[in-house]
C-alpha positions in Angstrom: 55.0 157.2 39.2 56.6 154.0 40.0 60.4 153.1 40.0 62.1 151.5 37.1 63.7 148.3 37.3 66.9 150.2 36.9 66.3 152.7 40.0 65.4 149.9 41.8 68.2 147.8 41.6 70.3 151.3 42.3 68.7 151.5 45.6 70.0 147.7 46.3 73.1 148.6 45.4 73.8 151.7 47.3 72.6 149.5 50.3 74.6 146.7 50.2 77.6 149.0 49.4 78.4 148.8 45.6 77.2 150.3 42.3 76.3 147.3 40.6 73.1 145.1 41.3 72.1 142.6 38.8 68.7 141.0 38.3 68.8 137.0 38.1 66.4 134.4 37.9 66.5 132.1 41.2 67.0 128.8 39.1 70.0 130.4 37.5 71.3 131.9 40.8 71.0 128.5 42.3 72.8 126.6 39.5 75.7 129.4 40.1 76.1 128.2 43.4 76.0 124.4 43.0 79.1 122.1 43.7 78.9 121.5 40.0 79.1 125.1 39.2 81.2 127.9 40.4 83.0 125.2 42.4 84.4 123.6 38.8 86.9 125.2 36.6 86.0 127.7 35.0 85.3 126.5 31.5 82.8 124.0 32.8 81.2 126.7 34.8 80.6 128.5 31.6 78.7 125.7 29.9 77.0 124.6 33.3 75.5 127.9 32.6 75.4 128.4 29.0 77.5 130.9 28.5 79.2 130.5 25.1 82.0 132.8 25.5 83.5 133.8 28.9 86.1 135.8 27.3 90.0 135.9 27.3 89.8 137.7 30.5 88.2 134.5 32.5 91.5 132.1 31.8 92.9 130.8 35.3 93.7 127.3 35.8 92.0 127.6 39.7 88.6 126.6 40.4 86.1 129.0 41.8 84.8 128.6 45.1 82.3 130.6 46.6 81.5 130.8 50.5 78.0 131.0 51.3 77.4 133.2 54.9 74.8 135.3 56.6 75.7 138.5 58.2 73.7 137.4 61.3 73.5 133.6 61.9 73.3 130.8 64.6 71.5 130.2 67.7 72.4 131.6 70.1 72.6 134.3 67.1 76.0 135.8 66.5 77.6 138.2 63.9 80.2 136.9 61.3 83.0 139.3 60.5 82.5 139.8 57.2 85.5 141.8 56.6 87.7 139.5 58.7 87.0 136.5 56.7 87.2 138.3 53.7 90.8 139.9 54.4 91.7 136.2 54.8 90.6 134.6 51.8 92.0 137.9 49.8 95.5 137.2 51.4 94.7 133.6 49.8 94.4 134.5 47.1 97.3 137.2 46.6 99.8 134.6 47.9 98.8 131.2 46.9 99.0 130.7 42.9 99.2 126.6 42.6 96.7 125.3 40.3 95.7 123.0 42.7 94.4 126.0 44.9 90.6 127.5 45.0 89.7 131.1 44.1 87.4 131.5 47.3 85.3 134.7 47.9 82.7 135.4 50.1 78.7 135.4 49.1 76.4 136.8 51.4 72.9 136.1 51.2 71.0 138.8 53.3 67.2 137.3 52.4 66.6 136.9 55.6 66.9 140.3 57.1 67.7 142.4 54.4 70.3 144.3 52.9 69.9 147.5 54.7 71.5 146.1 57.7 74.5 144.5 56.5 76.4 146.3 53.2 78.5 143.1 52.4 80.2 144.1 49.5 81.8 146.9 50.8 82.9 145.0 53.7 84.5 142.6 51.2 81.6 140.0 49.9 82.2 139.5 46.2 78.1 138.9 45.8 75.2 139.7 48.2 71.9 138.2 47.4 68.6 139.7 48.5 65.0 139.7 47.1 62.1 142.1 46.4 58.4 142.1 46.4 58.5 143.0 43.2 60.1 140.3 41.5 58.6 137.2 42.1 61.0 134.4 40.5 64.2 136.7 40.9 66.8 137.6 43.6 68.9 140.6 43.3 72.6 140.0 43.1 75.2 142.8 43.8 78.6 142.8 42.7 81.3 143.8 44.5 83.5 146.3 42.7 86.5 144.4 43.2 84.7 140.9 42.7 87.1 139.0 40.5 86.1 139.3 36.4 85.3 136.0 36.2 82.5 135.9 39.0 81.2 139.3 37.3 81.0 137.7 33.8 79.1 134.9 35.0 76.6 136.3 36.9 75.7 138.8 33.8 75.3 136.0 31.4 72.4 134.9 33.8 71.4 138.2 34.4 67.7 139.4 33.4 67.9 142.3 31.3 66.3 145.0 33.9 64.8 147.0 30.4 62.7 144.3 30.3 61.1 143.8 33.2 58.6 145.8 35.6 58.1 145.4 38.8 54.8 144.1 40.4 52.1 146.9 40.5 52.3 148.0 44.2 55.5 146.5 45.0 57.3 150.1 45.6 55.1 150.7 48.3 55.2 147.2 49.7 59.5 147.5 49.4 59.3 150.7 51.8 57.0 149.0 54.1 59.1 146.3 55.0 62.0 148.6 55.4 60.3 150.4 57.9 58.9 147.0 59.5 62.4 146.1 59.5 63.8 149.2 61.1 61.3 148.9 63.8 61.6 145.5 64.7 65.3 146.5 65.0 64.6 148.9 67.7 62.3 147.0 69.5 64.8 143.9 69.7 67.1 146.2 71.5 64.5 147.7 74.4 63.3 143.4 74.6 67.3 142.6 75.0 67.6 145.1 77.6 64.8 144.2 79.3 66.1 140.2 79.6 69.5 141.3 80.6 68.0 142.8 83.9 65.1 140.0 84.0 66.3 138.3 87.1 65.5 135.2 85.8 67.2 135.0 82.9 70.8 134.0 83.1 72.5 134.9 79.3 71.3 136.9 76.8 72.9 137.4 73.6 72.1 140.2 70.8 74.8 141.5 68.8 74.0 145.3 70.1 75.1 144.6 73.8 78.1 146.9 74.4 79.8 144.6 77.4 80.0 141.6 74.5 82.7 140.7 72.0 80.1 140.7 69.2 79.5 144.2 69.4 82.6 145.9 68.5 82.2 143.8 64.7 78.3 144.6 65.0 78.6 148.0 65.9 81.4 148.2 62.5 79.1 146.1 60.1 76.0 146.3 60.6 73.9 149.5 59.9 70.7 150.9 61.6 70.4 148.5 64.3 71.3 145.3 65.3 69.2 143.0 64.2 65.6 141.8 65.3 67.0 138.8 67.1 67.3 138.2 70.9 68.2 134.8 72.7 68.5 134.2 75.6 68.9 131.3 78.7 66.5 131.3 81.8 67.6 130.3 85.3 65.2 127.5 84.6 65.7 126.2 81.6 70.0 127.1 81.4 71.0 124.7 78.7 68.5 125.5 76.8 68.3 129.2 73.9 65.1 130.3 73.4 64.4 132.7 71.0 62.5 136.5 70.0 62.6 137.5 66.9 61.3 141.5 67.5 58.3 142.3 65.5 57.3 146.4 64.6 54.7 146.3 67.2 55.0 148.8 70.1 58.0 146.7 72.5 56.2 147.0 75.5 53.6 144.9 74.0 55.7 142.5 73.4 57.7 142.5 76.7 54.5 142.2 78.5 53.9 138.7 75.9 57.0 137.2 77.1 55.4 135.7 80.0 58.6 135.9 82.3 
């Protein structure tokens, strides 16, 4: 029998570590993050929007302003320290009150390798963005539990009411393959990694799951079951210039043996 909408989102949510995950069409997720948007005060962001009604609770003469990051980002690729910037922008926000000041909180969009390796909103991301096979059109936003009311009311008056809509025929089993893809690939970028670092004719690698490296001791905190399926790295040949692997589920070996080096 295949999932509900509902159960679906659950499963997002548990991942990207909250209890909330909200359905939203990308056109209205995109509006929600333009400089005309959450970036204005908040009673224009309500009619950007169309929200009639933002409620009593939304009144606060600072602007929203969200900051957009990736978990994993860069080249050569590096981790961001999601809970680190978001401790900062918190004590912001606890300590500066002027009207002149920004409400700024943390939105990480995980599209590109998925939510199971990063849970941003428990590490302090107000919203994390993601998408599905099943929902062509959509991406799936979670909310933080301790994302401020205002960003929560705003995202449900865009949100799709998940009742409503089914997912695409087959997409349940097309959701677990990628995870697995994903997992894989994760693995495979850490044999290829270790593999380059002893490659005598490479002369830097960087993957967030090298113990000896600053990046893993926020990696090896943040990220969960694995490290990404990204390796760069610098030849002896070629030193100013990052080439890059990005690990595939095939067997590793395989694609050691492709590197050519």
């Amino acid at each position: 029998m295949a999932k509900t909408t509902r159960e679906i989102l659950s499963e997002y949510a548990a991942y990207m570590g909250t209890n909330r995950c909200r359905l939203v069409p990308i056109s209205a997720w995109e509006t929600l993050l333009s400089d005309d948007a959450l970036q204005a005060h908040v009673g224009a962001v309500a009619a950007h929007v169309g929200v009639a009604n933002v409620g009593t609770a939304t009144i606060d003469a600072r602007t929203l302003k969200p900051q957009l990051i990736e978990p994993l980002c860069g080249r050569p690729i590096s981790v961001v320290d999601v809970k680190g910037r978001a401790r900062e922008l918190a004590a912001l926000r606890e300590y500066d009150f002027s009207a002149a000041s920004a409400i700024s909180f943390l939105v990480a969009d995980v599209r590109r390798f998925g939510c199971e390796l990063s849970p941003a909103c428990r590490l302090g991301a107000w919203l994390a963005i993601d998408e599905d096979p099943g929902f062509p059109g959509f991406v799936i936003v979670g909310i933080a539990k301790d994302a401020d009311e205002r960003v929560v009311t705003l995202v449900e008056a865009v949100a799709a009411d998940a009742d409503k809509i089914q997912a695409a025929f087959g997409s349940d089993e097309a959701r677990e393959a990628r995870r697995t893809s994903r997992h894989h690939a994760n693995d495979a970028a850490a044999v290829m990694a270790a593999y380059l670092r002893a490659h005598p004719k490479v002369a830097e690698v960087r993957y967030p799951g090298l113990k000896d490296t600053e990046q893993f001791k926020i990696a090896s905190t943040q990220l969960v079951g694995g490290f990404g399926p990204i390796v760069d790295f610098r030849t002896q040949e070629l030193p100013d210039v990052w080439q890059r692997l990005k690990a595939t589920d095939d067997d590793p070996k395989q694609q050691i043996l492709n590197l050519g080096i």
